[in-house]
C-alpha positions in Angstrom: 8.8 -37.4 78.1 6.7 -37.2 81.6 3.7 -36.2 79.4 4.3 -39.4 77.0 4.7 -41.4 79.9 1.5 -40.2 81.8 -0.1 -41.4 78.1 0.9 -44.4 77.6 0.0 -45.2 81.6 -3.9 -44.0 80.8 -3.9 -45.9 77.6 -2.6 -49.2 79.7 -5.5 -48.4 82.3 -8.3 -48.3 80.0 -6.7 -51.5 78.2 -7.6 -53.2 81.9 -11.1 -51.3 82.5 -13.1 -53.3 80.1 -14.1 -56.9 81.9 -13.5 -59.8 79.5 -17.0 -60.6 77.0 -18.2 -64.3 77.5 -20.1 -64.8 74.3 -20.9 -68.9 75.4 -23.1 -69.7 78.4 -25.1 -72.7 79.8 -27.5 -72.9 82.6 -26.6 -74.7 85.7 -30.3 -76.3 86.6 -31.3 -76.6 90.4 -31.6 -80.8 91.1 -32.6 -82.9 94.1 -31.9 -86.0 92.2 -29.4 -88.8 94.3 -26.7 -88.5 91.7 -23.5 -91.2 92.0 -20.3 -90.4 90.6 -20.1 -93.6 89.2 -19.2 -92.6 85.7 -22.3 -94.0 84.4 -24.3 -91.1 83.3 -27.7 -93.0 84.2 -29.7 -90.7 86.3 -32.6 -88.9 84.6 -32.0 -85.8 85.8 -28.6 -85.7 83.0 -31.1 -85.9 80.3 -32.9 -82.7 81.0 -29.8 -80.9 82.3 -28.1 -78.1 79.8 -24.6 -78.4 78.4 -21.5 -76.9 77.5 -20.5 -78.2 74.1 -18.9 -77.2 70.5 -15.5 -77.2 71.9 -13.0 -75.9 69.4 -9.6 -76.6 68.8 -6.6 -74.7 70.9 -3.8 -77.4 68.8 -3.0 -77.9 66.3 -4.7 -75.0 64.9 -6.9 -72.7 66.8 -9.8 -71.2 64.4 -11.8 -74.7 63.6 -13.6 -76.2 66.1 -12.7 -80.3 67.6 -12.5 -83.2 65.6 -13.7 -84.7 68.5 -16.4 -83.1 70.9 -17.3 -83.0 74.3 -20.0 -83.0 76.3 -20.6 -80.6 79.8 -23.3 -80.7 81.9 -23.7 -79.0 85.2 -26.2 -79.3 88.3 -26.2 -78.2 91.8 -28.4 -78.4 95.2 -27.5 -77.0 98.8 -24.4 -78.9 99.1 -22.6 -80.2 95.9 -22.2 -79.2 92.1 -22.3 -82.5 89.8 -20.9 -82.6 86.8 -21.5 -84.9 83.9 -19.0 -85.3 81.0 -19.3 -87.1 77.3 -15.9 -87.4 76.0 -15.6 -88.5 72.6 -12.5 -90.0 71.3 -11.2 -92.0 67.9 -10.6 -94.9 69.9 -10.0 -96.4 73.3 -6.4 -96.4 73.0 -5.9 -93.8 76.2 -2.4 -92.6 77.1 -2.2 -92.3 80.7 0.7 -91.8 82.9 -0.5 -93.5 85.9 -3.2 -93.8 88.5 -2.1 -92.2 91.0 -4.0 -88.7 91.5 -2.6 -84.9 90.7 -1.3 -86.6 87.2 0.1 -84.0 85.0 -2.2 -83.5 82.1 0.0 -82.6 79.4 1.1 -85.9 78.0 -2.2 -87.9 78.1 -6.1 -88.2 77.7 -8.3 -86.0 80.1 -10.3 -83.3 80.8 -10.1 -80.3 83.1 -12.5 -77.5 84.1 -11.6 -74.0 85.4 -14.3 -72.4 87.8 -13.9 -68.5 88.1 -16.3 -68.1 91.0 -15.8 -64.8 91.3 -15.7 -63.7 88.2 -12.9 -61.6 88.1 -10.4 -63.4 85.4 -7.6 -63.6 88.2 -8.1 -66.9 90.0 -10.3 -70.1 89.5 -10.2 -73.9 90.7 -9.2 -76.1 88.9 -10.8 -79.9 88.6 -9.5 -82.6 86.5 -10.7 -86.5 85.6 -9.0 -89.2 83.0 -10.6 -92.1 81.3 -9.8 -94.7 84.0 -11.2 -91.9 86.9 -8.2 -90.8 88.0 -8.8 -87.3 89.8 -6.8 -84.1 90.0 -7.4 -80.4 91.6 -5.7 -77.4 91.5 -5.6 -73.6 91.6 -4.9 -71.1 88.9 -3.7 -67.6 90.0 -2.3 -64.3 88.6 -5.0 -64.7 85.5 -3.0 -67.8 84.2 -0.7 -65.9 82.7 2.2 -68.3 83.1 3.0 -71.6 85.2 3.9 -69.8 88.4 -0.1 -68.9 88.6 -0.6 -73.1 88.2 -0.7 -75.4 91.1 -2.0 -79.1 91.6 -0.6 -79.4 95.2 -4.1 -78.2 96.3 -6.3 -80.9 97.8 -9.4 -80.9 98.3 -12.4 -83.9 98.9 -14.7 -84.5 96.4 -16.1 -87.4 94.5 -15.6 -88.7 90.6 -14.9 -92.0 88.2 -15.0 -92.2 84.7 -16.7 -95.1 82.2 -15.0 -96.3 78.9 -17.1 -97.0 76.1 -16.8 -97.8 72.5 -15.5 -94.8 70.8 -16.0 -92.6 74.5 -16.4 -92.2 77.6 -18.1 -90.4 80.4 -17.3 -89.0 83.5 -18.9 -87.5 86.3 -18.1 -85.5 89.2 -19.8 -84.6 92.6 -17.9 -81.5 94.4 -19.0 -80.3 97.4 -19.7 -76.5 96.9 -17.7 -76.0 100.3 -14.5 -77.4 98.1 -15.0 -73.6 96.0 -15.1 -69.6 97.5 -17.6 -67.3 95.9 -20.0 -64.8 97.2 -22.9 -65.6 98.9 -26.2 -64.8 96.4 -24.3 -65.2 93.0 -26.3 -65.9 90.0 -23.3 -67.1 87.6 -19.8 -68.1 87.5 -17.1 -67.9 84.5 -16.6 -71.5 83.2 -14.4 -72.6 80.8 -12.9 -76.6 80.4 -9.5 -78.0 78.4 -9.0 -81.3 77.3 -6.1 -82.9 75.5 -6.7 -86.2 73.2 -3.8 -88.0 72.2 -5.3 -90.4 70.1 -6.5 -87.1 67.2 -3.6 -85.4 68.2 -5.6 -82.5 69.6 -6.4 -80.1 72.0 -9.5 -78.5 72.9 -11.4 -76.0 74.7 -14.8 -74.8 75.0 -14.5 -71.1 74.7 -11.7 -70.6 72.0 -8.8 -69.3 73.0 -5.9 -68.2 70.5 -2.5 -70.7 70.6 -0.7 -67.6 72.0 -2.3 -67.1 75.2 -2.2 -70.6 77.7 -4.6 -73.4 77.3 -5.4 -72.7 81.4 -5.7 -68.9 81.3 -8.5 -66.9 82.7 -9.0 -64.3 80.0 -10.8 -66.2 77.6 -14.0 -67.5 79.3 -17.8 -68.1 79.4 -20.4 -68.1 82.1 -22.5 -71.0 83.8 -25.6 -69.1 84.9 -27.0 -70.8 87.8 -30.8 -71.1 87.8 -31.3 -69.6 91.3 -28.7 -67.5 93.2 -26.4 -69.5 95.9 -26.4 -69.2 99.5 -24.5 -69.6 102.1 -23.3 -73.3 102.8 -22.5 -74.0 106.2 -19.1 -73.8 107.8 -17.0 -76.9 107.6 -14.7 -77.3 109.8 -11.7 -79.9 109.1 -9.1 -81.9 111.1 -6.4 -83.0 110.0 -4.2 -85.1 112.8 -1.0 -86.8 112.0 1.3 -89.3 114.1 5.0 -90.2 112.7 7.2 -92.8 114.1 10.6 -92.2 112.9 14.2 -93.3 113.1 17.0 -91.6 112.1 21.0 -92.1 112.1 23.7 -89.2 111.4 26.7 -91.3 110.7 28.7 -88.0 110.1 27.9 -87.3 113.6 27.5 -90.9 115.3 24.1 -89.8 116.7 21.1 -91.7 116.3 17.4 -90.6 117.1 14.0 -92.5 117.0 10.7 -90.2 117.6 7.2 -90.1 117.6 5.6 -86.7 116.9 1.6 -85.7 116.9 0.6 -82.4 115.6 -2.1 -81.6 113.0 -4.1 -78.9 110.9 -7.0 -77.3 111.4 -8.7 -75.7 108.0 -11.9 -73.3 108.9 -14.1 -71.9 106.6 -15.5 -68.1 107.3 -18.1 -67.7 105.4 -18.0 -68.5 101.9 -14.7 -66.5 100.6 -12.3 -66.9 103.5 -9.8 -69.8 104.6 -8.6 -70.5 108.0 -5.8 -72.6 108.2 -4.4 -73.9 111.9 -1.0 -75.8 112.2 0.2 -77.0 115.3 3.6 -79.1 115.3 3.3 -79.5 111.6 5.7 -82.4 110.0 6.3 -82.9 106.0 8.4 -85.8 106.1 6.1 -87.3 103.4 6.6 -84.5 101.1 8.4 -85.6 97.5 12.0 -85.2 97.7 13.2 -81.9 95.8 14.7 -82.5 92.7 18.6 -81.9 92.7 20.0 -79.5 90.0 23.5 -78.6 89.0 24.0 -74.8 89.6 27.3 -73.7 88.0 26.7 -70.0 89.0 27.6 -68.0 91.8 24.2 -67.2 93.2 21.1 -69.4 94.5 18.4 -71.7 93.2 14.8 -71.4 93.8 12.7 -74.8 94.4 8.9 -74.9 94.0 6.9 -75.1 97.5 5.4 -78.3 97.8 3.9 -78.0 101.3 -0.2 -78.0 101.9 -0.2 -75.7 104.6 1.3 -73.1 102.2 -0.4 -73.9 98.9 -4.1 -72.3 99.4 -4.0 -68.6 97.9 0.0 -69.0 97.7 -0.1 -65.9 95.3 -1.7 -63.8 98.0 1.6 -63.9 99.8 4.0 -65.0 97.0 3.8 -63.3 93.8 4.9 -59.4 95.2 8.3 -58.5 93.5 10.2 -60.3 90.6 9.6 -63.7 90.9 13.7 -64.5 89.4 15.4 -61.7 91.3 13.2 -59.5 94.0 10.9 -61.7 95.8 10.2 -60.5 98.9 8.1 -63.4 100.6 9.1 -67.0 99.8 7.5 -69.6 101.7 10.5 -72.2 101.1 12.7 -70.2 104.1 10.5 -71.0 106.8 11.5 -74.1 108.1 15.1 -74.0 106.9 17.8 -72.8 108.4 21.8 -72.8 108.4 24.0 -74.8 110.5 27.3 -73.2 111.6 28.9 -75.2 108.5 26.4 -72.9 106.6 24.4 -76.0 105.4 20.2 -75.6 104.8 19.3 -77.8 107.4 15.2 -78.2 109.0 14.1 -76.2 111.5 11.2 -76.9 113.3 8.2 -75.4 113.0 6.3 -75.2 116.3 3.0 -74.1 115.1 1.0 -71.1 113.3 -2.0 -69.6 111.4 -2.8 -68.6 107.8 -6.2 -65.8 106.9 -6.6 -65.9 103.6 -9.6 -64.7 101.1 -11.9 -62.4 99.9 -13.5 -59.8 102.2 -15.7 -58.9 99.5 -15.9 -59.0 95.8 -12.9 -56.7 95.1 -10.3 -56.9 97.8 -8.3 -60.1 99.2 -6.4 -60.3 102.7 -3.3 -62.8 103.5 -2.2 -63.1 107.3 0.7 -65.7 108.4 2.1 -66.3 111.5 4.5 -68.3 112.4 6.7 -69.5 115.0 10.0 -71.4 114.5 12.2 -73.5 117.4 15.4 -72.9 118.7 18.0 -74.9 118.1 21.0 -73.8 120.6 23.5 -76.9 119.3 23.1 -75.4 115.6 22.9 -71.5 116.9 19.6 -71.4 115.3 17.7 -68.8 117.1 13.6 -69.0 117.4 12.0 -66.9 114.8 8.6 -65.3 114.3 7.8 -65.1 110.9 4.7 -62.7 109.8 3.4 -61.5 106.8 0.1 -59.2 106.3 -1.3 -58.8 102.6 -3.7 -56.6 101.0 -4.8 -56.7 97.1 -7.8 -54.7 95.8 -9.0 -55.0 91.8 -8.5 -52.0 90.0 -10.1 -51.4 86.2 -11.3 -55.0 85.7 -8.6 -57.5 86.1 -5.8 -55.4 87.4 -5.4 -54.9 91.3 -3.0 -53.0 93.8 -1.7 -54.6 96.3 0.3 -54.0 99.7 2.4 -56.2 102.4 4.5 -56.0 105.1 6.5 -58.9 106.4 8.3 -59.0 109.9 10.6 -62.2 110.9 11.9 -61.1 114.3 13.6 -63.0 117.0 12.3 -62.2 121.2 14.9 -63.9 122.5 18.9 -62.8 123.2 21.0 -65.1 121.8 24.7 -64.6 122.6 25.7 -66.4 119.2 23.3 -64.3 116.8 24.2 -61.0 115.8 22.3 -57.5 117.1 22.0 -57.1 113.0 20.1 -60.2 112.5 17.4 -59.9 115.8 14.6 -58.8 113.0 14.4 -58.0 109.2 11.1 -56.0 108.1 10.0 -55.6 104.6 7.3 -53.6 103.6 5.7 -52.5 99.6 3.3 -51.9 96.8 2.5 -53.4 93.8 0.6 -52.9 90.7 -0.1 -55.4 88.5 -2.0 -55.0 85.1 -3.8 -57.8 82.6 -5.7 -55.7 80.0 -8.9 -57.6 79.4 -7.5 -59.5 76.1 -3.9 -60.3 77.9 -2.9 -58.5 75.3 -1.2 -55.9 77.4 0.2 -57.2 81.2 2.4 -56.1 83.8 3.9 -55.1 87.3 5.2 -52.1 88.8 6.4 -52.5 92.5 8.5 -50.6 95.3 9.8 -52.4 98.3 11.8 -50.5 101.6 13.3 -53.2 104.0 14.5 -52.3 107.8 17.3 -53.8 109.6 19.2 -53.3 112.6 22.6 -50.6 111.5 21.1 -51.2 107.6 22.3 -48.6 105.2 20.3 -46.0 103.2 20.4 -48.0 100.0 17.4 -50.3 101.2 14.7 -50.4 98.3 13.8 -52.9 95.7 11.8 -51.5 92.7 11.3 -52.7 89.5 8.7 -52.6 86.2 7.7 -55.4 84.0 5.5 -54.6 80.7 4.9 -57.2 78.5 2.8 -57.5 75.0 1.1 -60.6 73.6 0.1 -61.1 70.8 -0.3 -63.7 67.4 2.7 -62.8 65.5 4.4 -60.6 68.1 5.9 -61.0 71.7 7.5 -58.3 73.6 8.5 -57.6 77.1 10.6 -55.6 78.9 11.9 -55.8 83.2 13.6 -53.5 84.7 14.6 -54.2 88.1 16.6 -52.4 90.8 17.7 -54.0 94.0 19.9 -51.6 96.4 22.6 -53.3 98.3 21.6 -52.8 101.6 18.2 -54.0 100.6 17.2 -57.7 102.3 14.3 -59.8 102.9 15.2 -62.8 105.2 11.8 -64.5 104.4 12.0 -63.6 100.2 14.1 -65.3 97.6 17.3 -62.3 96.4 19.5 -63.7 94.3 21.9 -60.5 94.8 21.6 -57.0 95.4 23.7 -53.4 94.1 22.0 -54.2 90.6 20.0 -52.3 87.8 19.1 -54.9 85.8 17.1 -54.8 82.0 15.8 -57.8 80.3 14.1 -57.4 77.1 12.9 -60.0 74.5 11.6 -59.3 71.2 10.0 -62.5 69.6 8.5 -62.8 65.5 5.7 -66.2 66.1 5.2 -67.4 62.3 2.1 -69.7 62.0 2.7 -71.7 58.5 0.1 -73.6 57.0 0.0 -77.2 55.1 3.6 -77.8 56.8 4.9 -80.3 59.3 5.6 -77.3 61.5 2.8 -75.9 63.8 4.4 -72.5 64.5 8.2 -71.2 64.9 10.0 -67.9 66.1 12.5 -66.1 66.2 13.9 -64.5 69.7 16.1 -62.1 70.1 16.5 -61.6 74.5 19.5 -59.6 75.8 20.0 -59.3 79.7 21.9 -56.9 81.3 23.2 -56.0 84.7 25.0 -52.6 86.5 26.2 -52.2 90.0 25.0 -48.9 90.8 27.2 -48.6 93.9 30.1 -48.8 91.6 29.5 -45.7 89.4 27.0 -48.3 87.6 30.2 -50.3 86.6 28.1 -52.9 83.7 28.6 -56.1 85.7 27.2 -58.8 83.5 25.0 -59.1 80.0 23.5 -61.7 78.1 22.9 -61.4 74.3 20.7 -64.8 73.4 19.4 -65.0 70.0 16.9 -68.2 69.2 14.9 -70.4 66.8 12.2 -72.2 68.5 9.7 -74.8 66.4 6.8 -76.7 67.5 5.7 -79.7 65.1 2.2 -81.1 64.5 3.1 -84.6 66.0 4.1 -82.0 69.7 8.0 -82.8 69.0 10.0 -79.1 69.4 13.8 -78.2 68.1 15.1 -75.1 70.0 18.7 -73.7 68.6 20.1 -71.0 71.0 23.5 -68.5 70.7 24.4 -66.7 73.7 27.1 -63.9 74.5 27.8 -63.9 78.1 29.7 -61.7 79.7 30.7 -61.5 84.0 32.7 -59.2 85.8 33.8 -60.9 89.4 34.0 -59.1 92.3 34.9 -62.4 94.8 37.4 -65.2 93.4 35.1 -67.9 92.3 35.0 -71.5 91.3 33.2 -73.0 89.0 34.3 -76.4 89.4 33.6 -76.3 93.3 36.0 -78.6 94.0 37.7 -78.7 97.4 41.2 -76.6 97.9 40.9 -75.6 93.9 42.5 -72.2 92.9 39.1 -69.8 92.2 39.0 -67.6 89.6 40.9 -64.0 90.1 37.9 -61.3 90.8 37.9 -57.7 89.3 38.4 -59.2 86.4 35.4 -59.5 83.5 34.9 -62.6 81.4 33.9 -63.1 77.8 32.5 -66.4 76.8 30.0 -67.5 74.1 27.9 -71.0 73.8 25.2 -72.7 71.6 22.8 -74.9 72.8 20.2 -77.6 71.0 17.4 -79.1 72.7 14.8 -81.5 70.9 12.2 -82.7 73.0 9.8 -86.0 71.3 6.0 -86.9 71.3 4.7 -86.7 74.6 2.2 -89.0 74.1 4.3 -91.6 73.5 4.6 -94.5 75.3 8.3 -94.0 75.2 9.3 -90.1 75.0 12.7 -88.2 75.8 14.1 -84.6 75.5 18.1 -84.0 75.4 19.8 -80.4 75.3 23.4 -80.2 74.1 25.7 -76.9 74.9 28.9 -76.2 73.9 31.1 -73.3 74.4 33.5 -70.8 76.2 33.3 -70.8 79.6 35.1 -68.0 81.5 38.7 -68.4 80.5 37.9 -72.2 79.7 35.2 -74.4 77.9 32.5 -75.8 78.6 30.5 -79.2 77.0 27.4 -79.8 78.5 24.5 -82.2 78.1 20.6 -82.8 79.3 18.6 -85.6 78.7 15.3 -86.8 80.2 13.4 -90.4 79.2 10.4 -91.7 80.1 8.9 -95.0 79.9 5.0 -96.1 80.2 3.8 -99.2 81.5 0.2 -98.1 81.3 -1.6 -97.5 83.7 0.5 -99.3 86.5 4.2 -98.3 85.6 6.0 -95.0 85.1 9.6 -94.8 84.7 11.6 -91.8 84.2 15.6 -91.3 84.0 17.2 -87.9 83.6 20.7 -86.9 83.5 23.2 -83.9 83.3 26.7 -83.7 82.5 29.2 -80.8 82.3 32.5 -80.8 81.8 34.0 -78.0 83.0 38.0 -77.5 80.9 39.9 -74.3 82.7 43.4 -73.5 81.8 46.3 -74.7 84.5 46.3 -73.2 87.6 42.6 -73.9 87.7 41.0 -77.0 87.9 38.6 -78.6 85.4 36.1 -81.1 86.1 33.4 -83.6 85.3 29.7 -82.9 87.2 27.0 -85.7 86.9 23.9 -85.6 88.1 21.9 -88.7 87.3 18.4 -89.3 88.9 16.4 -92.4 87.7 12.8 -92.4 88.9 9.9 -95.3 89.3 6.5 -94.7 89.9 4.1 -97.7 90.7 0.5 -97.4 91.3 -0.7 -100.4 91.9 -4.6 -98.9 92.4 -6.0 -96.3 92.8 -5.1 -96.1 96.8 -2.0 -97.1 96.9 1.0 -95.7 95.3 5.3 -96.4 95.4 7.9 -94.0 94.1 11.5 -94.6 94.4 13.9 -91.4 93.5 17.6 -91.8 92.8 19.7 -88.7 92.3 23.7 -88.8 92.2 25.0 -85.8 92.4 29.3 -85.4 92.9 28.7 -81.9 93.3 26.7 -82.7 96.3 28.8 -85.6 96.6 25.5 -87.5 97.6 24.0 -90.4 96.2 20.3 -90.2 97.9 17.0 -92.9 98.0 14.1 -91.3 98.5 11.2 -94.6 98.8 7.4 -93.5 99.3 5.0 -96.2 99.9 1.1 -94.5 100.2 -2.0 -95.9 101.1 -4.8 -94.0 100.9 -7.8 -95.7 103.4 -10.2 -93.0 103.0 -10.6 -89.8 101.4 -7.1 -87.7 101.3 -6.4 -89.6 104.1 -2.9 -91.3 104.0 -0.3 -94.3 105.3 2.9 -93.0 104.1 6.2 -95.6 104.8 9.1 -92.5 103.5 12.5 -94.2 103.4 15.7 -91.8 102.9 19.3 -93.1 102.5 22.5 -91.3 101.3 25.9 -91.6 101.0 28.9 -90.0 100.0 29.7 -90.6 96.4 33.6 -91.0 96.1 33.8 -93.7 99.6 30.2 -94.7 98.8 30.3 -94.5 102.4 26.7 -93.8 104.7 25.8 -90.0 105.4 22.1 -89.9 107.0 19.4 -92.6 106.9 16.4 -92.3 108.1 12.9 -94.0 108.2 9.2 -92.6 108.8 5.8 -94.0 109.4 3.0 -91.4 109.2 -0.7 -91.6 109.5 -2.3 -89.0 108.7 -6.4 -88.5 108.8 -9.1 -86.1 107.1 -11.6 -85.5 109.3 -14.9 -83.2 108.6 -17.2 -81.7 111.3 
């Protein structure tokens, strides 16, 4: 067995040692032409300049090449990279969503391109342009193997419009090389660009990449070889000051509080690989609202971090562990904090630092520190919050990585337990991606440290997954002991062995209104192992998933479910109910539809029926989403859940909405209104989240945030409160 093991391991490792071939290349020509991003591609320097054509198809098929082509070409000088782009299109009918910047790029006409400056197939920036010059950036992590490695809450300042033509249009770019990290004397850069084009139905990209790997992954690339090496740009240096006026009321409370806080960042470049970020009194009040969701189970949910100051290499610090159930490091918990009615309430944030980049080609390092206030009313001690991370490359795209993460409190606090004055987590990872993605996956073994913690403090777990055209496999096992705990990391539970395994058969039929199907079969499993490995829970899904040539999809799921409760537990969550008996186990079974429309549409909308057992009841529950285009002003979006929950007398049964119409207006590009409505009974809150934004100047912002909300049965006030913010982007 050991000897088969030790096998399969070398095999996995040689899989990983061979880099990735780039069979397409261009040169990137040297210019000291005045080029303005204009969109008008009328400088003379464009006409000499190489390009990055023959795009082929990545939908709906992925072996011809596009209907409709585009056009890349590439320059540079001591301070910027231009970029000029020839999109050609059926017609000039352009879905958009709106024109408001960081648009998502599924559902409409534009073009991306993915920069891997250091040429390692793990992480590349990301910058995007539509037909009316609206602008996005991002960054791609973890090779792009799936949307946790995919962020557009990056921002960076650069310059780009678009022109529309007869038939096309054309785009160009200018991006200060100061906006990218690479190595100081590099000759070339892996290069590849996606585009989607509503109008042909199509998606393209300019290296081909097969419909079973992601249309933003890293593995299949080619190169843009610049015509002499680059140097080293000089340091920028950034400021970014903020002032916010608020006013706020607590009508539980009776309190009421107006403020005006200052603070700021301070972003440093050392060198050309490493990020220095500086935050001093930092405020998000003009962060988007989370989205509310309805959790019927007994554990937490996860949001997405939408903060800047945490978005820049976010996978140095946050991809360690299982990303569902062993995270050890998740930004979202500094900041927040419980109340003593055990409600997620803010805490402040008094200031900190972030170090994050390469040191040199192979190896990356992460440092955070930092500090949160005291709140004494709450019993909300001040916390220091630290997190040191090391990942070296191993065998081509693969890389080993280590952390350690202390949140520690240096003060006594009468009101805080001596179990809870620091929590230390420390670990290893390894994490594979052959050089075809065929093969990927993790390995990792955590310890944590506590105050009186007991011996069963590790978190291990191994993930190996297999990709390919007709066949998808993975398998996660994960172990969690239950006196394992990571105050800064997202654990959904601990005392469980856990193996999830999902076989999948793709079918690719030709001359048939369906693109591609499959057929899943995914069964989920759970022990406590501090109950003689007592099998605690298990899910047995089989599925039919279809994707059609006009992008509409029909999914048809059956699930066995089984739970064993150790606490009493209510589903319903209704005040004084009668909870569910524990050390009992529960059989239930459901089957769930979802069909989700065009995209592209004008008007598009996805809805996801499930009906069932539910415990020792039933459960009917619903999902819909709708969307509605005014182009390129008006967005509007409505989506809706409903459950209703049917448990035999003494229990109670219930009806849970959520509801939460949106409206997006852009009235230009600089200035943008959103208005979010979510009612939620239950929250019991009915929230308004209003965002008016001007943007005066380059990524610098006039925010007007307005939040209301009440409780749902009385309709009666909660917490209101107002904000003005200016906030300013200032170079040196």
């Amino acid at each position: 067995m050991t000897k088969h093991l030790g096998t399969l391991v070398l095999i996995l490792f040689c899989y990983s040692l061979h880099a990735q071939i780039s069979d397409k290349s261009f040169v990137v020509k040297e210019t000291n032409a005045k080029i303005t991003p204009d969109g008008i591609l009328d400088e003379p320097s464009w006409e000499t300049a190489d390009q990055a054509n023959e795009f082929w198809q990545y939908f709906p098929l992925d072996t011809v090449q596009s209907k409709k082509q585009t056009d890349i070409k590439i320059m540079y000088d001591n301070n910027n990279l231009y970029v000029g782009i020839t999109v050609y299109t059926a017609g000039n009918d352009y879905s958009i969503q709106s024109l408001k910047r960081d648009f998502r790029a599924g559902n409409s006409d534009n073009i991306t391109l993915l920069f891997d400056t250091f040429n390692d197939g793990n992480n590349a920036f990301l910058f995007g342009i539509n037909p009316y010059g609206v602008r996005r950036e991002g960054l791609v992590s973890g090779g792009g193997l799936n949307l946790n490695g995919f962020t557009i809450s990056w921002d960076v300042k650069w310059r780009g419009d678009s022109k529309i033509y007869d038939g096309y249009y054309t785009a160009e770019m200018v991006i200060p090389l100061t906006a990218f990290k690479f190595k100081e004397g590099v000759t070339k850069w892996r290069f590849n660009s996606y585009r989607f084009d509503t109008q042909s139905n199509e998606n393209s990209t300019w290296t081909n990449i097969p419909q079973n790997q992601n249309i933003y992954g890293l593995t299949f690339m080619g190169d843009m070889i610049f015509e002499k090496p680059l140097g080293q740009y000089s340091t920028p240096l950034t400021i970014i000051p903020y002032v916010n006026m608020g006013s706020q009321k607590d009508f539980e409370l009776n309190e009421s509080n107006t403020k005006v806080n200052v603070g700021g960042d301070a972003k440093i470049a050392i060198g050309n690989s490493m990020n220095l970020d500086v935050t001093v009194n930092p405020d998000f009040s003009q962060v988007e609202v989370d989205n509310q969701v309805t959790n019927l189970t007994r554990f937490e949910v996860s949001l997405p971090e939408k903060r800047q100051f945490f978005i820049d290499n976010s996978d140095l610090f946050g991809s360690f562990g299982g990303g569902r159930d062993a995270n050890p490091f998740f930004s979202r918990r500094i900041g927040i904090a419980k109340d003593t009615a055990d409600n997620s309430i803010e805490n402040k944030i008094i200031g900190g630092v972030r170090l994050s980049g390469k040191l040199n080609k192979g190896l990356r390092l992460g440092f955070l520190n930092l500090q949160t206030a005291e709140d004494l009313d709450e019993q909300i001690a001040s916390n220091n919050n630290t997190m040191l991370a090391l990942q070296q490359n191993v065998f081509g795209r693969s890389n080993i990585g280590m952390f350690f993460i202390n949140r520690q409190t240096f003060e006594d606090y009468e009101f805080q337990d001596p179990d809870d004055r620091y929590n230390r987590v420390a670990g290893i990872d390894y994490n594979l991606i052959s050089d075809n993605n065929v093969w990927n996956g993790k390995f990792y073994l955590h310890k944590s440290f506590a105050h009186n913690a007991g011996k069963a403090n590790l978190s291990s777990g191994a993930f190996m997954q297999y990709n390919s055209r007709n066949w998808n496999f993975f398998e996660d096992a994960v172990y969690i002991g239950e006196d394992f705990r990571s105050d800064l990391g997202f654990i959904r539970r601990t005392d469980i062995f856990k193996s999830a395994t999902m076989i999948e058969r793709v079918f690719w039929p030709e001359d048939s209104a369906l693109q591609s199907h499959s057929f899943q079969f995914f069964p989920v499993m759970t022990w406590s192992p501090e109950n003689d490995f007592l099998h605690t829970d298990y899910d047995l899904m089989g599925a039919w998933e279809s994707k059609f040539n006009d992008q509409s999809e029909i999914n048809v799921s059956y699930t066995h479910s089984y739970t064993y409760l150790f606490d009493e537990f209510d589903p319903t969550d209704i005040d004084d109910a009668i909870p569910l008996p524990n050390e009992v186990g529960y059989h239930y079974n459901y089957v769930s539809l979802e069909y989700q429309s065009d995209s592209r549409k004008r008007f598009a909308y996805s809805i996801s029926p499930t009906m069932g057992s539910f415990f020792n009841g039933d459960r009917f529950s619903v999902g819909a989403e709708m969307y509605l285009r005014f182009q390129p002003k008006v967005f509007l979006s409505l989506a809706m859940n409903y459950d209703k929950i049917s448990l035999p007398e003494p229990y109670s049964s219930t009806d849970i909405w959520l509801i939460s119409p949106k409206i997006d207006v852009t009235f230009s590009k600089s200035i943008f209104w959103s208005t979010l409505v979510q009612y939620s009974n239950q929250r019991d809150n009915l929230g308004f989240n209003s965002r008016l934004q001007w943007r005066f100047a380059p990524l610098s912002d006039l925010f007007i945030v307005y939040n209301d909300n009440y409780f749902v049965n009385s309709f009666e006030p909660k917490y209101r409160s107002i904000n003005l913010k200016l906030t300013y982007w200032l170079n040196i």
